[in-house]
C-alpha positions as CSV (number, residue, x, y, z in Angstrom):
1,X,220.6,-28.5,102.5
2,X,219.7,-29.4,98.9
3,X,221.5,-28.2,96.5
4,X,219.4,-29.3,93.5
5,X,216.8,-26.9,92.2
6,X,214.1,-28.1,89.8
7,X,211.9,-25.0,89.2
8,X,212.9,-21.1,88.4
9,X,212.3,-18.6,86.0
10,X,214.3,-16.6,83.5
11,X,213.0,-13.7,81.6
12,X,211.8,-15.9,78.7
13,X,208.9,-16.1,81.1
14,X,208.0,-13.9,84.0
15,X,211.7,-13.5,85.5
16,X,213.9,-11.0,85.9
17,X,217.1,-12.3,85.0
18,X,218.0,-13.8,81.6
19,X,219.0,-17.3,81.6
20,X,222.2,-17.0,81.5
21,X,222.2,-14.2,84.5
22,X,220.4,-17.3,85.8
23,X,222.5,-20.2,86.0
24,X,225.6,-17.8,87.1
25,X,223.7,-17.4,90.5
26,X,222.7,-20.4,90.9
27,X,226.4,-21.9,90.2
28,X,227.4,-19.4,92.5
29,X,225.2,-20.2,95.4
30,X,226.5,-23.8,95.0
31,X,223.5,-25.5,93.0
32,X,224.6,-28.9,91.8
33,X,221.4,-29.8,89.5
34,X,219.6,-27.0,88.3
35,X,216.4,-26.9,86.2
36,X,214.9,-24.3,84.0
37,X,210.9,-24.0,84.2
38,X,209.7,-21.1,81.9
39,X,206.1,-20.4,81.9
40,X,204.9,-22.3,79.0
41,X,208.0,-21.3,77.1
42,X,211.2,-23.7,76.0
43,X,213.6,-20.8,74.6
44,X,215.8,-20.0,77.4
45,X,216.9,-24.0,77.6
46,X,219.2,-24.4,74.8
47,X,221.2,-20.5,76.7
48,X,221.1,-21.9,79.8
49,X,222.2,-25.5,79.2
50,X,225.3,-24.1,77.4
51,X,226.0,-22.0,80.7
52,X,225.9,-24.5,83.0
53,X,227.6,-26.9,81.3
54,X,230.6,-24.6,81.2
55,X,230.1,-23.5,84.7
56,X,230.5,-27.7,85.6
57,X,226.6,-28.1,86.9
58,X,223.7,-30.3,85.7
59,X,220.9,-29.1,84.0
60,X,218.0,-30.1,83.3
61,X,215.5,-29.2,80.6
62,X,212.1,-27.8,81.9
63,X,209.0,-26.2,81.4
64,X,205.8,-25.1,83.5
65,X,202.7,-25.6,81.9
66,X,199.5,-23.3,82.9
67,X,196.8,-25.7,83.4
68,X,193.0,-24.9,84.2
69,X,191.2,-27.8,85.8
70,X,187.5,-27.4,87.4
71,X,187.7,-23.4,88.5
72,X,191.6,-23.7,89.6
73,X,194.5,-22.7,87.6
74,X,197.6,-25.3,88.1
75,X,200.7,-25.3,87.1
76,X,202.7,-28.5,85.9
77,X,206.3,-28.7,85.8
78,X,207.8,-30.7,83.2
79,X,211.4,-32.3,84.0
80,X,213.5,-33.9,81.6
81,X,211.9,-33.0,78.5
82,X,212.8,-32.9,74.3
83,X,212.2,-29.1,74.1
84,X,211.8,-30.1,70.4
85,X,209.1,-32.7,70.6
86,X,206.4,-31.7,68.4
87,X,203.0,-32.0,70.1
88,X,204.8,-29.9,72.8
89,X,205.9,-27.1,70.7
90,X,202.3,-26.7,69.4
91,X,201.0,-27.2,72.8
92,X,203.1,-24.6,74.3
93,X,202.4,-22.3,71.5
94,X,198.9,-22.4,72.0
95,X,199.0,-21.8,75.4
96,X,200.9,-18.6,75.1
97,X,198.4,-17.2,72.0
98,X,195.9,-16.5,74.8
99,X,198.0,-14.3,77.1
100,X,197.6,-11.1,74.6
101,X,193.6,-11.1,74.9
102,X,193.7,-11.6,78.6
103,X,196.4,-8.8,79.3
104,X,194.4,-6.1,77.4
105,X,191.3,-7.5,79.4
106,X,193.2,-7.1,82.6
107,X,194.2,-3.5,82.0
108,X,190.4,-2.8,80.6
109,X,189.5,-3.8,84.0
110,X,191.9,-2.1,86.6
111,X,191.0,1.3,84.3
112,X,187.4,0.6,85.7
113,X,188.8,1.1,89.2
114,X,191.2,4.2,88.3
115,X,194.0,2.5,87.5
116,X,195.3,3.1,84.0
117,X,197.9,3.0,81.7
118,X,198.8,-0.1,83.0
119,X,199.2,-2.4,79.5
120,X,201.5,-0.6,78.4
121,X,204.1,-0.3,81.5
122,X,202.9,-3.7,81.7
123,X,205.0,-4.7,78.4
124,X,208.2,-2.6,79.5
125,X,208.6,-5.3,81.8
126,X,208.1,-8.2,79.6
127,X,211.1,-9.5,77.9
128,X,209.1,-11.8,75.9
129,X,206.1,-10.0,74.7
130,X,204.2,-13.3,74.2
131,X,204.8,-14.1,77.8
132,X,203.1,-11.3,79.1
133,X,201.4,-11.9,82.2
134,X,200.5,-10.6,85.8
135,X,203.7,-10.5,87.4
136,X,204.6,-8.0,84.9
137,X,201.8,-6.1,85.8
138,X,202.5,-6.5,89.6
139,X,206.0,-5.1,88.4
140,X,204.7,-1.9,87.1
141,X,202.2,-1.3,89.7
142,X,205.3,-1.5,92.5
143,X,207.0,0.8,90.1
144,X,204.5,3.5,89.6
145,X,203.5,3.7,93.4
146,X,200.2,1.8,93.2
147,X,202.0,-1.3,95.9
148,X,204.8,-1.8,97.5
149,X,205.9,-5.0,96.6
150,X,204.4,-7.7,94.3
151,X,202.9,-9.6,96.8
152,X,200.9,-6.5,97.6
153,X,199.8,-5.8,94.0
154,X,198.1,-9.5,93.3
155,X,196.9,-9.5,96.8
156,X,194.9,-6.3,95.8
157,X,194.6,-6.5,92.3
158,X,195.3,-9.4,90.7
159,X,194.1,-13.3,92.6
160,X,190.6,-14.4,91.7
161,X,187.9,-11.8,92.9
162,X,190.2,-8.8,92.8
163,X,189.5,-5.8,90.6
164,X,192.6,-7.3,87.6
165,X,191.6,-11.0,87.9
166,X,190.4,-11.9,84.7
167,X,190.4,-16.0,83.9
168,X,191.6,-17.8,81.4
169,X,191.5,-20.7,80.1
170,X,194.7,-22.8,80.2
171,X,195.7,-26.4,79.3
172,X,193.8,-29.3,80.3
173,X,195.4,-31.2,82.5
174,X,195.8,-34.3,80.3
175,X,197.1,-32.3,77.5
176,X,200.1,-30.6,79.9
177,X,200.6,-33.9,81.0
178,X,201.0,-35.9,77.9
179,X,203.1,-33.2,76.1
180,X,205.2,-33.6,78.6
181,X,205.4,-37.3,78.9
182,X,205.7,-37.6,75.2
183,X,208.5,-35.2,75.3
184,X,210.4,-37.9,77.6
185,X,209.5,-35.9,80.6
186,X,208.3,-36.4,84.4
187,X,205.3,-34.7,85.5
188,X,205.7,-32.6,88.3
189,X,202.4,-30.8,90.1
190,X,203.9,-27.5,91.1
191,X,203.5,-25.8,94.9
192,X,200.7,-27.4,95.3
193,X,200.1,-25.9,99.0
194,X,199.0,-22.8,96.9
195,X,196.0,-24.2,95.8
196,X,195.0,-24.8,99.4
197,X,195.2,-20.9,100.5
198,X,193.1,-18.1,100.5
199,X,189.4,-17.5,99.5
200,X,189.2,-19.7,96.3
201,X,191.3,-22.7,97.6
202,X,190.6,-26.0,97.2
203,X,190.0,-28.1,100.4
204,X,191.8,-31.6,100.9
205,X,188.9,-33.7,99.7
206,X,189.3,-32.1,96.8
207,X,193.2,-32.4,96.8
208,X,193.0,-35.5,97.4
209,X,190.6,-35.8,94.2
210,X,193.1,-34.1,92.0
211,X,196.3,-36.0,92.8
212,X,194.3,-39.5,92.2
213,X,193.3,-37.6,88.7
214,X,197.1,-36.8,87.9
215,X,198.5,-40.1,88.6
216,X,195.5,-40.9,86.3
217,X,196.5,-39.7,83.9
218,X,200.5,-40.3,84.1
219,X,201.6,-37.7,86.4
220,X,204.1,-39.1,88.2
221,X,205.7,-36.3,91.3
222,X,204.5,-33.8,93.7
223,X,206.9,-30.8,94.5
224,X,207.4,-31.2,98.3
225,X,209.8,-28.6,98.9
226,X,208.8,-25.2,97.5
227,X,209.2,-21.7,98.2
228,X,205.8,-21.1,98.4
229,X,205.8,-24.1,101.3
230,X,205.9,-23.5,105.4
231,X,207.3,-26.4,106.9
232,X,204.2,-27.8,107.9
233,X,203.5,-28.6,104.0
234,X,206.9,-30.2,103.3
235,X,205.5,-32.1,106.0
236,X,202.0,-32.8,104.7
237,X,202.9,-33.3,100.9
238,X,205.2,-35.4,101.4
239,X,202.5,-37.6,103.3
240,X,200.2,-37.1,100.2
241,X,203.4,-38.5,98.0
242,X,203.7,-41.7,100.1
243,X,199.6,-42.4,100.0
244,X,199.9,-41.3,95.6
245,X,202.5,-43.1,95.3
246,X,204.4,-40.1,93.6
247,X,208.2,-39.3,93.5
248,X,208.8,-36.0,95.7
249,X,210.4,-32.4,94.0
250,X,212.3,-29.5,95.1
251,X,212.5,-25.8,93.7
252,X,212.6,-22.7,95.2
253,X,210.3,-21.1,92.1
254,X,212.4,-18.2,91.6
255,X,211.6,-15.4,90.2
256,X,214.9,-12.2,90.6
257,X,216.3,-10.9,93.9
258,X,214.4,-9.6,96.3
259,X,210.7,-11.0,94.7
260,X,210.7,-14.4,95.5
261,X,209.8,-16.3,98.1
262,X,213.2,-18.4,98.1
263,X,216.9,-17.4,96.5
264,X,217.6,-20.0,94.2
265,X,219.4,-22.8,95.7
266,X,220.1,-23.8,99.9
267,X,216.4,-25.5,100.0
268,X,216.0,-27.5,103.0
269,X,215.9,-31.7,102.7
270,X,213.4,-33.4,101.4
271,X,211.0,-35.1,104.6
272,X,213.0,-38.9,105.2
273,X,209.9,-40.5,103.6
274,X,210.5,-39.3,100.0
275,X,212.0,-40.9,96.7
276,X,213.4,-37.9,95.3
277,X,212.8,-36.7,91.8
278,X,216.4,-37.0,90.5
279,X,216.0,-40.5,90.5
280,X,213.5,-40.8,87.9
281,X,215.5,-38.1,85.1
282,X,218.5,-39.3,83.1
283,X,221.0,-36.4,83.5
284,X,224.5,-35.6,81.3
């Protein structure tokens, strides 16, 4: 079992646990290498980094941009970045100034459908005002007896063509990927198996049409091994990694205890055929 992990959440983002609450479980379910990927956020880095140094682990600096391309949002995980790297910063910042418009929009809509008061439990959940987003919303509706888990809520309120979907739009891809390889940083294109479910998925040709656009344009890993993944992806992504020529992550995308779809930590091995992330980021 691996016992690096290269993509969670505190609650600077859409987490539950702050980042130091973070680190201490992963040091104590025996994670060696840990990452940090906020939602388009850097301010739980500098918290976390001080943790894990004292707790003896290596940590890496990280970020996950929100990225629309075509009709699909993306996510792109940055590893190894300068938190402080200018173009960055401003990138990052824009991002976020979108998520206020877009959670008001959200609640105007579930009130069409009868479900209301939702923006404001909505913020009693977000840690980060400027970071609000559905998975707070999915948190309130669990709470208030609308689902019973978060799964539940997006699968009935909140994925493209429910009632709470509202779109946004994101980063470009080429943007998310040069802040982050001005930054220092190596490109990572998040679970991307969840781009290839449901009604609005994207098929393989187009897949395949992406990852020859991210390499492209400097993106340079795939995450392989992913909470989000069955085994039969780790299997198949890491096949797209060999034929892109892309260096192969790990995460388990965690989000708090009991609502994600991995603990942090314990992830399974990367498929024989991969050149593992790590060996592209300097680490200290």
């Amino acid at each position: 079992m691996l016992d690096y992990d290269f993509h969670c959440h505190s609650n600077i983002s859409d987490g539950t646990l702050t980042p130091t609450e973070l680190v201490q479980r992963a040091a104590g379910r025996g994670v060696k290498m840990l990452a940090l990927t906020d939602h388009d956020d850097v301010d739980g880095l500098a918290e976390a980094r001080t943790v894990a140094h004292e707790l003896g682990m290596i940590f890496i600096n990280g970020v996950e941009i929100s990225v629309t391309w075509r009709s699909h949002t993306l996510h792109i995980v940055g590893l190894g970045i300068d938190p402080d790297y200018p173009p960055l910063v401003a990138g990052l910042q824009a991002v976020r100034s979108g998520r206020g418009a877009r959670a008001q929009k959200m609640s105007d809509e579930l009130a069409k459908v009868g479900v209301g008061g939702v923006l404001a439990g909505a913020y009693q959940y977000a840690n980060n005002p400027n970071m609000i987003g559905r998975t707070h919303f999915a948190r309130y509706l669990v709470e208030s007896g609308h689902c019973k888990d978060v799964k539940s809520v997006f699968n009935r309120y909140l994925v493209k063509g429910k009632p709470g979907y509202v779109p946004h739009q994101w980063a470009s891809l080429g943007d998310a990927i040069g802040w982050i390889l001005g930054a220092g940083g190596v490109a990572v294109l998040a679970h991307p198996g969840r781009y290839m479910v449901g009604k609005h998925s994207m098929g393989k040709k187009t897949m395949q049409e992406l990852l020859a656009e991210f390499v492209e344009l400097g993106g340079q890993a795939v995450e392989v091994v992913t909470g989000s993944h069955t085994q039969e992806q780790y299997a198949e992504f890491a096949r797209y990694a060999e034929q892109f020529n892309l260096l192969a992550s790990c995460g388990s995308d965690f989000h708090g205890p009991n609502e994600s779809y991995r603990d942090l930590g314990r992830l399974p091995d990367l498929p024989m055929i991969c050149r593992p992330v790590w060996q592209a980021l300097s680490v200290h």
